[in-house]
Structures are given as structure tokens and as C-alpha cells.
FITIBA-864580 format. One line per field, with one value per atom (N, C-alpha, C, O): residue in one letter; chain; atom name; x negated, y negated, z negated. Coordinates in steps of 0.2 Angstrom, whole numbers. Atoms other than C-alpha are relative to their C-alpha. Example, Ala and Ser with C-alpha at 12.3 -4.5 7.8 and 13.67 -1.06 7.14 Angstrom:
// residues 2
rest: A, A, A, A, S, S, S, S
kette: A, A, A, A, A, A, A, A
atom: N, CA, C, O, N, CA, C, O
xx: -4, -62, -4, -9, 4, -68, 4, 1
yy: 6, 22, -6, -5, 6, 5, -5, -11
zz: 0, -39, 0, -3, 1, -36, -3, -4
END
This chain:
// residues 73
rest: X, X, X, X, X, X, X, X, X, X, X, X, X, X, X, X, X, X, X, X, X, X, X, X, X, X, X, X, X, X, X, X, X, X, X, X, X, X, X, X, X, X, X, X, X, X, X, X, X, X, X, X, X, X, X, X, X, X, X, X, X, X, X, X, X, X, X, X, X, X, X, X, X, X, X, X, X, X, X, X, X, X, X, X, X, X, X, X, X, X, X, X, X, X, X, X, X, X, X, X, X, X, X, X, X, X, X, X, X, X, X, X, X, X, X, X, X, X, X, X, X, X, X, X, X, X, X, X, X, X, X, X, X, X, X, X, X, X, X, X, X, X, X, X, X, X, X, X, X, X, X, X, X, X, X, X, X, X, X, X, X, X, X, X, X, X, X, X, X, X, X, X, X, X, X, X, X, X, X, X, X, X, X, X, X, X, X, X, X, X, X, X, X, X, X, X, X, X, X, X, X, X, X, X, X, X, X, X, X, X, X, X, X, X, X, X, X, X, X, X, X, X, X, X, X, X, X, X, X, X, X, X, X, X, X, X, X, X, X, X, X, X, X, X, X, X, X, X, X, X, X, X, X, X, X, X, X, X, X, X, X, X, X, X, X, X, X, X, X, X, X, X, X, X, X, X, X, X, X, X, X, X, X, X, X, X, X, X, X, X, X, X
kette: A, A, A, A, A, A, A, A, A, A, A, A, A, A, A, A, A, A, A, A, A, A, A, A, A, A, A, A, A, A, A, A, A, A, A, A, A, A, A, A, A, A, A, A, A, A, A, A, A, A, A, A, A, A, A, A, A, A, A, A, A, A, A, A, A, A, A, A, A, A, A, A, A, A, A, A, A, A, A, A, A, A, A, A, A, A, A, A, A, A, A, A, A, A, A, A, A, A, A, A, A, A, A, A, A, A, A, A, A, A, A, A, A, A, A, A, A, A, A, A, A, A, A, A, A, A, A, A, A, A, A, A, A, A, A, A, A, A, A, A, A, A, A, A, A, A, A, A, A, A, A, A, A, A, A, A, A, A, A, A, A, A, A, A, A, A, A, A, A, A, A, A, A, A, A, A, A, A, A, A, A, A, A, A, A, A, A, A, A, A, A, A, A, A, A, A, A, A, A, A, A, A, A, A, A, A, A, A, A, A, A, A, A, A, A, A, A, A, A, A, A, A, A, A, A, A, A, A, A, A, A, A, A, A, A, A, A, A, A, A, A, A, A, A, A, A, A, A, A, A, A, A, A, A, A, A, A, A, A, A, A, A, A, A, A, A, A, A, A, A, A, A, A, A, A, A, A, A, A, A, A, A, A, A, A, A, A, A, A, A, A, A
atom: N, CA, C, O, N, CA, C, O, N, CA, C, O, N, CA, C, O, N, CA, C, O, N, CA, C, O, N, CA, C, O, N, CA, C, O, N, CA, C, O, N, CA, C, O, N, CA, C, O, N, CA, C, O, N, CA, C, O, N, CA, C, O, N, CA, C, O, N, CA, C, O, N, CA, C, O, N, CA, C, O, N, CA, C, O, N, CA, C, O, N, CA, C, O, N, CA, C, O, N, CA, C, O, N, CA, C, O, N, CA, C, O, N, CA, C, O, N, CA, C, O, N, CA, C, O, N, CA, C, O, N, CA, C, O, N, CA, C, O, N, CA, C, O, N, CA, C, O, N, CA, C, O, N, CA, C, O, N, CA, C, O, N, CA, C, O, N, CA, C, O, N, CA, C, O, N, CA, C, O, N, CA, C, O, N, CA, C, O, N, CA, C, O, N, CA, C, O, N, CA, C, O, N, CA, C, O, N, CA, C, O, N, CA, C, O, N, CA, C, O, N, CA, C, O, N, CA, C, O, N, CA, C, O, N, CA, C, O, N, CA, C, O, N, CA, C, O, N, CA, C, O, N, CA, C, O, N, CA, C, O, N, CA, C, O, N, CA, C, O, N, CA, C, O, N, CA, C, O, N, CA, C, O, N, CA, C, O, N, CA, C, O, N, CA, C, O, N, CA, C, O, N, CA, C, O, N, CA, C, O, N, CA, C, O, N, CA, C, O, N, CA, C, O, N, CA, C, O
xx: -4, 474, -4, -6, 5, 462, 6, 11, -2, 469, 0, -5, 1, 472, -4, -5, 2, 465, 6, 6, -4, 480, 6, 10, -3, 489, -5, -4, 2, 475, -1, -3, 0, 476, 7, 8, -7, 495, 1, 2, -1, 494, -5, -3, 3, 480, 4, 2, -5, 493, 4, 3, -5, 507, -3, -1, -1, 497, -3, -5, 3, 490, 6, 7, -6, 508, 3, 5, 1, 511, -5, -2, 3, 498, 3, 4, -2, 504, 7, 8, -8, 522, -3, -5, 1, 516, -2, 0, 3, 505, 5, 4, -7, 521, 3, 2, -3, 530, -3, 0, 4, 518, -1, 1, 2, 513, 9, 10, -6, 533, 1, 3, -2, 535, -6, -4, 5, 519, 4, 4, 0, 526, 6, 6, -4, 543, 2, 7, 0, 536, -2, -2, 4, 526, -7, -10, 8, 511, -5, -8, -1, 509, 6, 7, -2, 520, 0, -2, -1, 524, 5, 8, -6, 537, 2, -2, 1, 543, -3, -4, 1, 538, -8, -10, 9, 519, -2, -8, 1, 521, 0, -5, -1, 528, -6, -5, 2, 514, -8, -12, 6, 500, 0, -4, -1, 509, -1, -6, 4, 505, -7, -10, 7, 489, -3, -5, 2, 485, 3, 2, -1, 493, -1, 1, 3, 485, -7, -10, 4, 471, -2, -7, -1, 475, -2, -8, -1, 478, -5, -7, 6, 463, -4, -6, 4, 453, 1, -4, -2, 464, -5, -8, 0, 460, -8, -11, 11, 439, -4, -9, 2, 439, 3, 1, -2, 449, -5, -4, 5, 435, -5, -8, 2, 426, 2, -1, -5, 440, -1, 0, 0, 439, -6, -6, 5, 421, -1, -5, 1, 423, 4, 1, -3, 438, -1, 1, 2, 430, -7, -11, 10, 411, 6, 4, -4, 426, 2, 4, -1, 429, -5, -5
yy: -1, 697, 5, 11, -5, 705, 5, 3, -7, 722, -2, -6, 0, 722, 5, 10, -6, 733, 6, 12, -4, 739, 3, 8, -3, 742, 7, 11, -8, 754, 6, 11, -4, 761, 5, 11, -2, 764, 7, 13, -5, 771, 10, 16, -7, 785, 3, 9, -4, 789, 3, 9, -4, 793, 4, 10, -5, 803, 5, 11, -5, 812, 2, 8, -3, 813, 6, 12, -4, 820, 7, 11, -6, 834, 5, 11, -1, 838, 7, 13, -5, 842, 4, 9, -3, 850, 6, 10, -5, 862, 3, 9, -6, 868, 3, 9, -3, 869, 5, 9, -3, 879, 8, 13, -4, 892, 4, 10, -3, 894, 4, 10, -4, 898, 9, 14, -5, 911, 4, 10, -6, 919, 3, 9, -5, 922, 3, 6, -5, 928, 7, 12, -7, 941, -1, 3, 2, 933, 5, 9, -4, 938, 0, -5, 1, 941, 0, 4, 2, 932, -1, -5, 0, 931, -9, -12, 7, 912, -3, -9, 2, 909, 0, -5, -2, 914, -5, -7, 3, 905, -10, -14, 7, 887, 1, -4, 1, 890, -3, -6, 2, 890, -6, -9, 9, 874, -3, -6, 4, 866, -1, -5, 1, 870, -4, -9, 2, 866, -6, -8, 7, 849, -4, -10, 2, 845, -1, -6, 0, 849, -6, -9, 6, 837, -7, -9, 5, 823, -2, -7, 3, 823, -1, -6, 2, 824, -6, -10, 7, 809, -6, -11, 6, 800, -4, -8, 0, 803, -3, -6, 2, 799, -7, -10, 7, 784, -5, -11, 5, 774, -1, -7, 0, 777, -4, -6, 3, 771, -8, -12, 6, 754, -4, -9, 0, 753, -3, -7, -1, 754, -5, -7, 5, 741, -5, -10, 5, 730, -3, -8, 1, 731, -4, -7, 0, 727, -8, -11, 9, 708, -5, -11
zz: 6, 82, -4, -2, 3, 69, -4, -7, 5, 62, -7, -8, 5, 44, -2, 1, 4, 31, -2, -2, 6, 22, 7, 5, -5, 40, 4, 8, -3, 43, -4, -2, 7, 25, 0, -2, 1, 28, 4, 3, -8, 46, -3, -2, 2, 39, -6, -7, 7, 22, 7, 8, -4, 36, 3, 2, -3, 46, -5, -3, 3, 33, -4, -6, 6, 24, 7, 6, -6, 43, -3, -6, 1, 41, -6, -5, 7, 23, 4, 4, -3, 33, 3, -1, -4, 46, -1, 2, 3, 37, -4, -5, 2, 27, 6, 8, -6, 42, 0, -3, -2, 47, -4, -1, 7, 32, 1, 3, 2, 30, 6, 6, -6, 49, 1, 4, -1, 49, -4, -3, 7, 32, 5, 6, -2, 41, 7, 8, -8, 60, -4, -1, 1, 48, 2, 5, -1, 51, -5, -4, 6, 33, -6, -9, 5, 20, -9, -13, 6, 5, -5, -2, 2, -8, 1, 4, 0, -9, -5, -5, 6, -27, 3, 1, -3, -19, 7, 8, -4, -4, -3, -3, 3, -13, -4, -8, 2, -21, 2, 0, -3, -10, 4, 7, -6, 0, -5, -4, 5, -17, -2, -5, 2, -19, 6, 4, -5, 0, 1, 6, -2, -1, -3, -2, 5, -17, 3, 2, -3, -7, 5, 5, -4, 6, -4, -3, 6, -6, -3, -4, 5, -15, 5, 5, -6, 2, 1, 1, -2, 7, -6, -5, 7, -11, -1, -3, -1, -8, 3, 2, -6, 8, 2, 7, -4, 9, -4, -3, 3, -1, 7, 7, -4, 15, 7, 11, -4, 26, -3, 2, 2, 16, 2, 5, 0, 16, 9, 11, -8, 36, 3, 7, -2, 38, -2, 0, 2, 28, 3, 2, -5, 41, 7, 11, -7, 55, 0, 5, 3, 49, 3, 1
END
């Protein structure tokens, strides 16, 4: 059974929507062990810039994911 394209498109959006979570989790729990502190208006904003960040990485590089499931055919 050949893999699809769009089940291997899907599967790499979850785990990148995965990273997205996890790297708030993350940020939020650092800010409130005192890793560093941040107010939340300053924190919410750096998880948006960082998961914008994400997202466009994701949107760059999935042309290269396509590129790569379509040599797998």
C-alpha cells in the first residue's frame, strides 16, 4: 500500500501543530518556575511571535516535503 501525499502533509501539520503546543507549554511553564520573568501581555506575545515563527518555517519547508513524496511514487 503506497502512502499518500496528503497523509504525509497532514501527519507533518499535527506534529508541527504539536511543537507549536508544546513550545507554549513550555515558555509559560519557564516564565512561572522563574526561569525568567515576564508579565503575560509580554509573554503572549513572544508565543505569538514564536509560533508565527513556526508556521512560516512549516509553509517554506513544506514545498520541499512535496517535492520529496512526489520522488516516492
Amino acid at each position: 500500500m503506497a502512502v499518500k501525499q496528503s497523509d504525509i502533509l497532514r501527519s507533518v501539520s499535527n506534529i508541527v501543530s504539536f511543537i507549536k503546543e508544546q513550545t507554549r507549554s513550555n515558555l509559560i511553564e519557564a516564565n512561572r518556575n522563574g526561569t525568567f520573568e515576564l508579565d503575560e501581555r509580554t509573554l503572549e506575545r513572544i508565543n505569538n511571535i514564536v509560533e508565527t515563527s513556526i508556521t512560516q518555517a512549516y509553509v517554506k519547508s513544506s514545498r520541499e516535503i512535496e517535492s520529496v513524496t512526489k520522488n516516492l511514487k
